[in-house]
TORNUTOR-192899 format. One line per field, with one value per residue (C-alpha): chain; x, y, z. Coordinates in pm, 1 decimal, decimal comma, always signed. Example, Ala and Ser with C-alpha at 12.3 -4.5 7.8 and 13.67 -1.06 7.14 Angstrom:
TORNUTOR-192899
unit A | A;
c1 +1230,0 | +1367,0;
c2 -450,0 | -106,0;
c3 +780,0 | +714,0;
This chain:
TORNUTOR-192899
unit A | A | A | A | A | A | A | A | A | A | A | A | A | A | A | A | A | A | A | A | A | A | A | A | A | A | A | A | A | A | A | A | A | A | A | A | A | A | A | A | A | A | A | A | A | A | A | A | A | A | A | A | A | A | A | A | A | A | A | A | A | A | A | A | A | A | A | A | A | A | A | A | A | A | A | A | A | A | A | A | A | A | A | A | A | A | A | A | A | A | A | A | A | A | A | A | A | A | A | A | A | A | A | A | A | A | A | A | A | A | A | A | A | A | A | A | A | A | A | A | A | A | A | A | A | A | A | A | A | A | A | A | A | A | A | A | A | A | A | A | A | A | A | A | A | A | A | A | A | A | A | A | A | A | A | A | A | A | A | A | A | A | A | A | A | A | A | A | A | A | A | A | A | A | A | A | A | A | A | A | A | A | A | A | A | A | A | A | A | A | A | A | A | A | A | A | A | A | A | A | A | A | A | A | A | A | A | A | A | A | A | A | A | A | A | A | A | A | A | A | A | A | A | A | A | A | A | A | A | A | A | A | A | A | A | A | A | A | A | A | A | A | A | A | A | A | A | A | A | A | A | A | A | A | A | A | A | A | A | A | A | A | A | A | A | A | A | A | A | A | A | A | A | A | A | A | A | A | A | A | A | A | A | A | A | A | A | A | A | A | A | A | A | A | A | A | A | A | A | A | A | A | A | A | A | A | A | A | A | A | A | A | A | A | A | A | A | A | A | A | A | A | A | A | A | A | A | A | A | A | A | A | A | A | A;
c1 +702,4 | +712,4 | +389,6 | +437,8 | +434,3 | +171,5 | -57,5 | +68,9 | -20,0 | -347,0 | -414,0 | -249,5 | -510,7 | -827,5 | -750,1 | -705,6 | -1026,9 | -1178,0 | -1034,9 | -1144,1 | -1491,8 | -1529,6 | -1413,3 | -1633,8 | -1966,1 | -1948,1 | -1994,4 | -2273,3 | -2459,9 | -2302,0 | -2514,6 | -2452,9 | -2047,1 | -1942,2 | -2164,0 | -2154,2 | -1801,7 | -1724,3 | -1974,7 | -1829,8 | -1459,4 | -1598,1 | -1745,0 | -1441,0 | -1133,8 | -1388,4 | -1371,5 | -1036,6 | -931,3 | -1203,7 | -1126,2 | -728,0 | -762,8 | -1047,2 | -743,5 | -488,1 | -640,4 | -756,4 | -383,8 | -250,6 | -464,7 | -439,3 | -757,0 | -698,7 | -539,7 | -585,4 | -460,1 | -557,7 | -869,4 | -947,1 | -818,8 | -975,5 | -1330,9 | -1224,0 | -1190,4 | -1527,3 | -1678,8 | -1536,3 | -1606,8 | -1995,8 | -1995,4 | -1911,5 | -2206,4 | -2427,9 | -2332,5 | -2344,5 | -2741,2 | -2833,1 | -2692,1 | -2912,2 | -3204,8 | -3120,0 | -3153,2 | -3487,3 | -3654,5 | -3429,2 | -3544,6 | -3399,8 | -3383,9 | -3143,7 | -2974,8 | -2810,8 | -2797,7 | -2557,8 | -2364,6 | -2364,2 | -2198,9 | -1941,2 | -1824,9 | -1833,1 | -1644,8 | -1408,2 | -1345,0 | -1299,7 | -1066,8 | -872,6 | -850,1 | -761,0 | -471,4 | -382,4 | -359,5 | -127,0 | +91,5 | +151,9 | +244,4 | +466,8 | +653,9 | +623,2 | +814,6 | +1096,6 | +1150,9 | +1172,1 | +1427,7 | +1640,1 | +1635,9 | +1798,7 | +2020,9 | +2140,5 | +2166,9 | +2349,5 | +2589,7 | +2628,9 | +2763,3 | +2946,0 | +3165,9 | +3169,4 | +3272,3 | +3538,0 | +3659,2 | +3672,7 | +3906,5 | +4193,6 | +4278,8 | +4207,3 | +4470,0 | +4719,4 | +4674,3 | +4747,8 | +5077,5 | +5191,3 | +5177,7 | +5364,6 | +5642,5 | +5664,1 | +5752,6 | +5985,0 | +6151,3 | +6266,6 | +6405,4 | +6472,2 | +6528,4 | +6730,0 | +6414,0 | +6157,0 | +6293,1 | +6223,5 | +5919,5 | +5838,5 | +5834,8 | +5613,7 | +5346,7 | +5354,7 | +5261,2 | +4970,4 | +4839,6 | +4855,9 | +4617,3 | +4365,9 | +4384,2 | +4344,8 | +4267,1 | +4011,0 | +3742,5 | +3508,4 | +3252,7 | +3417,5 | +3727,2 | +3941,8 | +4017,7 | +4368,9 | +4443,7 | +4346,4 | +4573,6 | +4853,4 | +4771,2 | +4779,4 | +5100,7 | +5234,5 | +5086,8 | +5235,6 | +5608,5 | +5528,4 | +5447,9 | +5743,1 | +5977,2 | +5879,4 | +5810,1 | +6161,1 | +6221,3 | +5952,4 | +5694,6 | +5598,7 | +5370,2 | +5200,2 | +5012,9 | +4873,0 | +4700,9 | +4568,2 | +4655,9 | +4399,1 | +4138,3 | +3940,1 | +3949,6 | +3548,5 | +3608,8 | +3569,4 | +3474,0 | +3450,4 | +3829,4 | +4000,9 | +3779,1 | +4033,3 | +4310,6 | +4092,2 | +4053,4 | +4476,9 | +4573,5 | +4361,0 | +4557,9 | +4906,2 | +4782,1 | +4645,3 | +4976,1 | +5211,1 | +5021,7 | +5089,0 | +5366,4 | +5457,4 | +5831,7 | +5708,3 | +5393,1 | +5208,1 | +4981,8 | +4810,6 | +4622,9 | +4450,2 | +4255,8 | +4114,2 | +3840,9 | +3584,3 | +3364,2 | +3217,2 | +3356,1 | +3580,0 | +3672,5 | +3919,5 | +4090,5 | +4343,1 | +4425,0 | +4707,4 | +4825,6 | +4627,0 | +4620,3 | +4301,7 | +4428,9 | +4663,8 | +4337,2 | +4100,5 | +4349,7 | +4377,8 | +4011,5 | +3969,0 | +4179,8 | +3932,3 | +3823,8 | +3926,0 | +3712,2 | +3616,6 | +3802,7 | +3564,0 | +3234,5 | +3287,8 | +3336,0 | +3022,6 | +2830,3 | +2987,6 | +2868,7 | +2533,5 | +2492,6 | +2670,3 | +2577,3 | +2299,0 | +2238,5 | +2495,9 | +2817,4 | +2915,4 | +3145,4 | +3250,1 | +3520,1 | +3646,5 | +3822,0 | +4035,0 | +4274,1 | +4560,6 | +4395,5 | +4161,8 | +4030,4 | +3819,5 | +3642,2 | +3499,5 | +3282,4 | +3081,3 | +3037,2 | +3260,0 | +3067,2;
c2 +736,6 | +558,3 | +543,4 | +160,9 | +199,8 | +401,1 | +102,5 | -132,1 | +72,5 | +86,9 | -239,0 | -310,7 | -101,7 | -216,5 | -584,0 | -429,2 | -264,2 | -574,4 | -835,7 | -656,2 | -586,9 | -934,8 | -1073,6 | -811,2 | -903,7 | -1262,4 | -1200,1 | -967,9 | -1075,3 | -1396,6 | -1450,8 | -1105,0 | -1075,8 | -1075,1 | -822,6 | -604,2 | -598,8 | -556,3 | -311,0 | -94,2 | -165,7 | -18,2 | +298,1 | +362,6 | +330,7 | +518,2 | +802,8 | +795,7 | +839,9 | +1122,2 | +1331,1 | +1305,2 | +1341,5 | +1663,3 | +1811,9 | +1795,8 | +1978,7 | +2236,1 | +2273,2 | +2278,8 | +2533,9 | +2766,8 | +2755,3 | +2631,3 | +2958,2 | +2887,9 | +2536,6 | +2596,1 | +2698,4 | +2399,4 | +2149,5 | +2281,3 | +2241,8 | +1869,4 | +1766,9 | +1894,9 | +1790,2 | +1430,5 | +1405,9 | +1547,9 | +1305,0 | +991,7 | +1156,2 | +1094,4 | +791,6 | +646,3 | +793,6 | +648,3 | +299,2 | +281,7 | +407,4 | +104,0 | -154,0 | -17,2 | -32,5 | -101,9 | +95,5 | +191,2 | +566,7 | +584,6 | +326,2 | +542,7 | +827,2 | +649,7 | +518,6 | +875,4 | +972,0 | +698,8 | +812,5 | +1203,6 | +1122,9 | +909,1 | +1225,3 | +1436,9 | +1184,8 | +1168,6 | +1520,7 | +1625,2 | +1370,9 | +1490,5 | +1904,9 | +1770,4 | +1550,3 | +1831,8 | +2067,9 | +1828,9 | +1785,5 | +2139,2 | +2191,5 | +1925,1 | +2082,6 | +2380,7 | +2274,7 | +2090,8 | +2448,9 | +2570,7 | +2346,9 | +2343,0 | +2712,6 | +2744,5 | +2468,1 | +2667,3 | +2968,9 | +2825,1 | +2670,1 | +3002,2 | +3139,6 | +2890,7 | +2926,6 | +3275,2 | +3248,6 | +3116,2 | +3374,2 | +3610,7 | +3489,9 | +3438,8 | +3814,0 | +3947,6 | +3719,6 | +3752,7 | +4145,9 | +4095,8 | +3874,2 | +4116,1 | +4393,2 | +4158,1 | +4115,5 | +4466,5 | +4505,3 | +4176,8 | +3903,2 | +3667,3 | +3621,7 | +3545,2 | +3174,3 | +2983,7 | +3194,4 | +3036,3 | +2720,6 | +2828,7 | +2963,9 | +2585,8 | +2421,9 | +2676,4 | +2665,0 | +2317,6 | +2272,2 | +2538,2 | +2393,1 | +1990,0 | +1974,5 | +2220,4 | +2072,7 | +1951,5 | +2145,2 | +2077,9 | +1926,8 | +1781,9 | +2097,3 | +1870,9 | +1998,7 | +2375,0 | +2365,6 | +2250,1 | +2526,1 | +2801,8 | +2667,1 | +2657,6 | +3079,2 | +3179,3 | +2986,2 | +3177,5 | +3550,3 | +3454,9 | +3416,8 | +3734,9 | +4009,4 | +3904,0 | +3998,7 | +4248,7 | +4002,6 | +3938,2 | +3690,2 | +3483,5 | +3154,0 | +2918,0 | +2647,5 | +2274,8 | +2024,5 | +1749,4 | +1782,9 | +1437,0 | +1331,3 | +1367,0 | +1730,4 | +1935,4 | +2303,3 | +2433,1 | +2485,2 | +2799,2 | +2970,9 | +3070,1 | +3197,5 | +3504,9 | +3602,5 | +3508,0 | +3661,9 | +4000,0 | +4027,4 | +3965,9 | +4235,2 | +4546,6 | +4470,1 | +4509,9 | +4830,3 | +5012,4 | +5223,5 | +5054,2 | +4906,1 | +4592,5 | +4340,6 | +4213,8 | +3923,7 | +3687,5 | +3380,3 | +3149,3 | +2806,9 | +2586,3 | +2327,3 | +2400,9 | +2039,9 | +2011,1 | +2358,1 | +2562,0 | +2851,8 | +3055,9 | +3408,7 | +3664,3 | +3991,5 | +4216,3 | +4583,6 | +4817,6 | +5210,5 | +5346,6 | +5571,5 | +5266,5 | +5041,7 | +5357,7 | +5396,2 | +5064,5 | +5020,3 | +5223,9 | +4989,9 | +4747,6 | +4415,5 | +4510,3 | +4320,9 | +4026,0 | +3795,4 | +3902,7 | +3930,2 | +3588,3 | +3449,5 | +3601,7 | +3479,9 | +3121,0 | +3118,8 | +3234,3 | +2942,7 | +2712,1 | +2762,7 | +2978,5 | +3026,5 | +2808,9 | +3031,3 | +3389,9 | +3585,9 | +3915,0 | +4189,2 | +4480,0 | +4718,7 | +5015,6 | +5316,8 | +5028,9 | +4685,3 | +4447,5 | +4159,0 | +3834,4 | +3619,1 | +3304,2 | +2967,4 | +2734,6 | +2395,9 | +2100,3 | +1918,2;
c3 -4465,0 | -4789,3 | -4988,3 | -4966,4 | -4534,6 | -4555,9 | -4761,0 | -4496,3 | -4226,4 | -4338,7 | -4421,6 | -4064,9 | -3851,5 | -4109,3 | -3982,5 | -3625,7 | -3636,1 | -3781,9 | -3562,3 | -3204,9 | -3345,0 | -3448,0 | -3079,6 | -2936,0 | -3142,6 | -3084,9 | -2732,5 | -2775,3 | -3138,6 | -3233,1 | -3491,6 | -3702,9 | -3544,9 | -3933,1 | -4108,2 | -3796,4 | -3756,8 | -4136,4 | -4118,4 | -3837,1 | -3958,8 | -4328,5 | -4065,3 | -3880,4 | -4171,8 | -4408,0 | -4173,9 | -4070,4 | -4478,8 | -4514,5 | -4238,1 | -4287,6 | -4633,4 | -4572,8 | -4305,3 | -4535,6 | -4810,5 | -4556,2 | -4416,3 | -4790,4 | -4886,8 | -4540,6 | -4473,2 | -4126,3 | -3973,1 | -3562,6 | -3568,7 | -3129,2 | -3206,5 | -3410,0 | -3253,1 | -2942,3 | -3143,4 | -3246,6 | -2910,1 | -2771,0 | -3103,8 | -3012,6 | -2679,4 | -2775,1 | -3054,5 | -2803,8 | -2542,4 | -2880,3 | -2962,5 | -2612,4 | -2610,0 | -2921,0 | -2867,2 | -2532,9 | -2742,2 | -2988,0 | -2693,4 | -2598,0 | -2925,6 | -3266,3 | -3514,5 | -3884,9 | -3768,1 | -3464,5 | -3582,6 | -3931,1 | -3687,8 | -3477,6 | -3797,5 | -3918,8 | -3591,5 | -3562,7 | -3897,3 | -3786,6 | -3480,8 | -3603,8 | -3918,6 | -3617,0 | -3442,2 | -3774,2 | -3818,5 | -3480,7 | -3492,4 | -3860,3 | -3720,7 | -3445,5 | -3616,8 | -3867,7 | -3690,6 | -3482,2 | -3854,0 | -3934,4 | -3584,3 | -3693,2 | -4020,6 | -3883,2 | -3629,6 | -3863,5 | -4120,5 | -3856,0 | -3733,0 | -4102,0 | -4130,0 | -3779,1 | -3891,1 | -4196,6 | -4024,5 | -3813,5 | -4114,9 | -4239,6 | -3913,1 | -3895,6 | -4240,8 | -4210,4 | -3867,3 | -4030,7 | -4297,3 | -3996,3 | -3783,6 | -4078,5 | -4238,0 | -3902,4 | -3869,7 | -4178,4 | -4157,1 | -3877,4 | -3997,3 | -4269,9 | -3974,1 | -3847,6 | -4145,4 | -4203,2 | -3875,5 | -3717,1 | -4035,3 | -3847,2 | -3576,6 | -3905,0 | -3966,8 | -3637,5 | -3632,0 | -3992,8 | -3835,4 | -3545,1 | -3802,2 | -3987,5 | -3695,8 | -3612,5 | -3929,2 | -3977,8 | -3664,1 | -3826,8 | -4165,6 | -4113,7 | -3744,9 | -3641,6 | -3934,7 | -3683,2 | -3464,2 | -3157,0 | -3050,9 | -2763,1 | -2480,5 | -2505,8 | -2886,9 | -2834,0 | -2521,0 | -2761,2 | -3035,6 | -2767,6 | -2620,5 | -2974,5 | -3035,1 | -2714,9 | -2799,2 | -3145,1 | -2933,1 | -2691,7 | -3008,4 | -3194,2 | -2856,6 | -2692,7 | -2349,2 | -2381,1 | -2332,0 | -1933,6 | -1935,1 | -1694,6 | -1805,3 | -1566,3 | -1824,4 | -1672,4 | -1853,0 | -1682,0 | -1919,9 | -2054,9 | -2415,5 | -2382,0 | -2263,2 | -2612,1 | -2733,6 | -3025,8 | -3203,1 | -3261,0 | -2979,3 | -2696,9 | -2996,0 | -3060,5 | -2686,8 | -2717,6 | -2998,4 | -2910,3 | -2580,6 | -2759,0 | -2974,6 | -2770,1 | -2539,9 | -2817,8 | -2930,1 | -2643,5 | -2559,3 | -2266,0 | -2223,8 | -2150,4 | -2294,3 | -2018,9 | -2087,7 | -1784,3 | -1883,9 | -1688,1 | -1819,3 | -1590,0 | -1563,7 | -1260,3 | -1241,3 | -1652,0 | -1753,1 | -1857,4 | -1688,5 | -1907,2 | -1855,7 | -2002,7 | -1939,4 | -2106,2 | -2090,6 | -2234,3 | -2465,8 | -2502,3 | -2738,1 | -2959,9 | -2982,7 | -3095,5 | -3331,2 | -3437,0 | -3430,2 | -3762,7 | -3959,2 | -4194,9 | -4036,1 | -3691,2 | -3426,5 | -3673,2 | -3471,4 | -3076,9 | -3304,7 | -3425,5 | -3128,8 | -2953,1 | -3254,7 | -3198,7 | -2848,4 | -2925,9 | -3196,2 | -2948,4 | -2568,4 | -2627,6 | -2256,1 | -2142,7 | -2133,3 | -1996,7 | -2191,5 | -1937,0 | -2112,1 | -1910,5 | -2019,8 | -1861,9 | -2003,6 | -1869,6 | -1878,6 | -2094,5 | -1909,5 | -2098,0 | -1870,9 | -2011,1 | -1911,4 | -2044,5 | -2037,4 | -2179,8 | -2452,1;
C-alpha cells in the first residue's frame, strides 16, 4: 500500500472512530458527546500508531523472536485489559473521581497498543508468508525454464549423433529424416515456450518422433502404440514431458543386441488424468555401458524434477526395469 492509502486509511478509521463515539455519547452524556468522543477518538488512533509503530521497530530489529509466544501474551493482555476497563468504568458510575478515571484512559490506550500490535505481528508474518511463497514460485518457474531450455539441445545432440551414424552407412535414409527433425524441433523451439500446453500438441510431437524412429530403425522397429486422441483443449501438461520417457525407450531398444526394437506405448486419459505408458526391449549390459557416457540420464532426472516442481504430490512416476524389459508408468492430473 501506497504511502498516500495508508494517510487515507487513517484518516478513514479516525472519522470512524469519531463518528460511532459521537452517536454513542449523545445517548449516554449529551451534553459532553463532543469532547468525550474527540477525546476517546484522540485515545484509541493514538494507540493504534504507537503500538504499530513500537511492533515494527521490534520486528525490524529481531527483537521479537517467538512471534507465538507474543502474540499469545497480546491476547491475554487484551482480553485482561478489557476485564480492567469494564471494572473501572463501573467504579466511575459509582463515584467519578479524577483517579480511576486516567486509569481507565491509561488502559484504553494500553489495550488498544496491544490490539495494534497483535494485529501488526499477524499481518506480518501473513506478508512474510506471501513473499516467501512468491520467492519460490519465482525460483521454481526459474528452473523450470532452465529445465526446459536445457531439453531441447538434449534431444537434438542425441539426434544429430545419430543422423551422423546414419549418414555413413545409410545416406539416402538422412533426407526425409531431415525433414522429420524440422518439424520436431520447430515444436520445441516456438511451441513448447509456455509452462504447460494442450495434451493435443504433445500427442502430435510424439506422433511426429515415432514417424521420425519408424523412418530411421526400418523394419527392425516392432512397435505397438495405442495413443487417444479425445483429449480437451483445457486438458494440458507440461510440454516436452512424455518425449523423454519416448525417446529413452527408442533408445535402450536400439542398444540392445536384439534383431528386433520393441517399443509399446500406451496414452490414455482415465476421468482428469493422464495415464501414460511405454515399455521397450532391454540389455543390462548395453545401458551400463551406455550409462558411463557424459550427460546420460539428464533427460529421466529432469523429468522427476519437473514433476516434483509441478504435481508435487499429485503424480506417480513407477520405472521397472529387468535384464529384458524397461517399463515407465505415469499419471497425474490434466491442468
Amino acid at each position: 500500500m501506497s504511502k498516500r492509502n495508508k494517510l487515507i486509511a487513517w484518516i478513514a478509521l479516525t472519522i470512524t472512530i469519531f463518528v460511532f463515539f459521537l452517536w454513542l455519547f449523545r445517548m449516554a452524556v449529551p451534553g459532553i458527546a463532543l469532547e468525550f468522543s474527540i477525546g476517546i477518538t484522540l485515545i484509541l488512533v493514538t494507540g493504534l500508531l504507537a503500538g504499530r509503530a513500537a511492533t515494527l521497530v521490534a520486528l525490524r530489529s529481531n527483537a521479537i523472536k517467538n512471534h507465538s509466544k507474543v502474540n499469545a501474551f497480546l491476547t491475554l493482555a487484551i482480553l485482561a485489559g478489557f476485564l480492567v476497563i469494564a471494572f473501572l468504568l463501573n467504579a466511575m458510575i459509582e463515584k467519578t473521581t479524577f483517579f480511576p478515571f486516567s486509569v481507565t484512559v491509561l488502559f484504553i490506550f494500553l489495550v488498544t497498543m496491544a490490539t495494534a500490535s497483535l494485529f501488526t505481528i499477524i499481518r506480518e508474518q501473513h506478508k512474510a508468508k506471501v513473499t516467501s511463497a512468491q520467492a519460490a514460485m519465482v525460483q521454481s518457474r526459474n528452473e523450470l525454464q532452465l529445465l526446459q531450455s536445457r531439453l531441447s539441445p538434449h534431444f537434438l545432440f542425441n539426434t544429430l549423433n545419430n543422423l551422423y551414424g546414419l549418414s555413413l552407412t545409410e545416406a539416402t535414409r538422412v533426407p526425409p529424416l531431415l525433414l522429420k527433425l524440422s518439424e520436431l524441433l520447430r515444436y520445441s523451439v516456438y511451441d513448447a515456450k509456455e509452462m504447460f500446453v494442450p495434451v493435443r500438441d504433445e500427442i502430435d510431437y510424439l506422433k511426429n518422433y515415432v514417424e521420425f524412429e519408424k523412418l530411421r530403425l526400418g523394419d527392425r522397429l516392432q512397435l505397438t502404440a495405442d495413443i487417444e486422441s479425445h483429449f480437451d483443449a483445457d486438458c494440458k501438461i507440461p510440454p516436452l514431458l512424455l518425449i523423454v520417457f519416448v525417446e529413452n525407450a527408442f533408445k535402450h531398444a536400439r542398444n540392445t543386441t536384439d534383431k528386433h526394437v520393441v517399443v509399446d506405448m500406451h496414452l490414455r486419459k482415465r476421468s482428469d488424468y493422464i495415464v501414460f505408458s511405454i515399455s521397450n526391449s532391454f540389455s543390462t549390459e548395453m545401458v551400463d555401458q551406455t550409462s558411463r557416457e557424459k550427460h546420460s540420464g539428464f533427460g529421466l532426472e529432469s523429468v522427476r524434477k519437473r514433476l516434483e516442481l509441478l504435481y508435487a504430490g499429485r503424480h506417480s512416476l513407477e520405472i521397472q526395469r529387468t535384464d529384458s524389459k524397461y517399463t515407465v508408468d505415469l499419471r497425474l492430473k490434466c491442468q
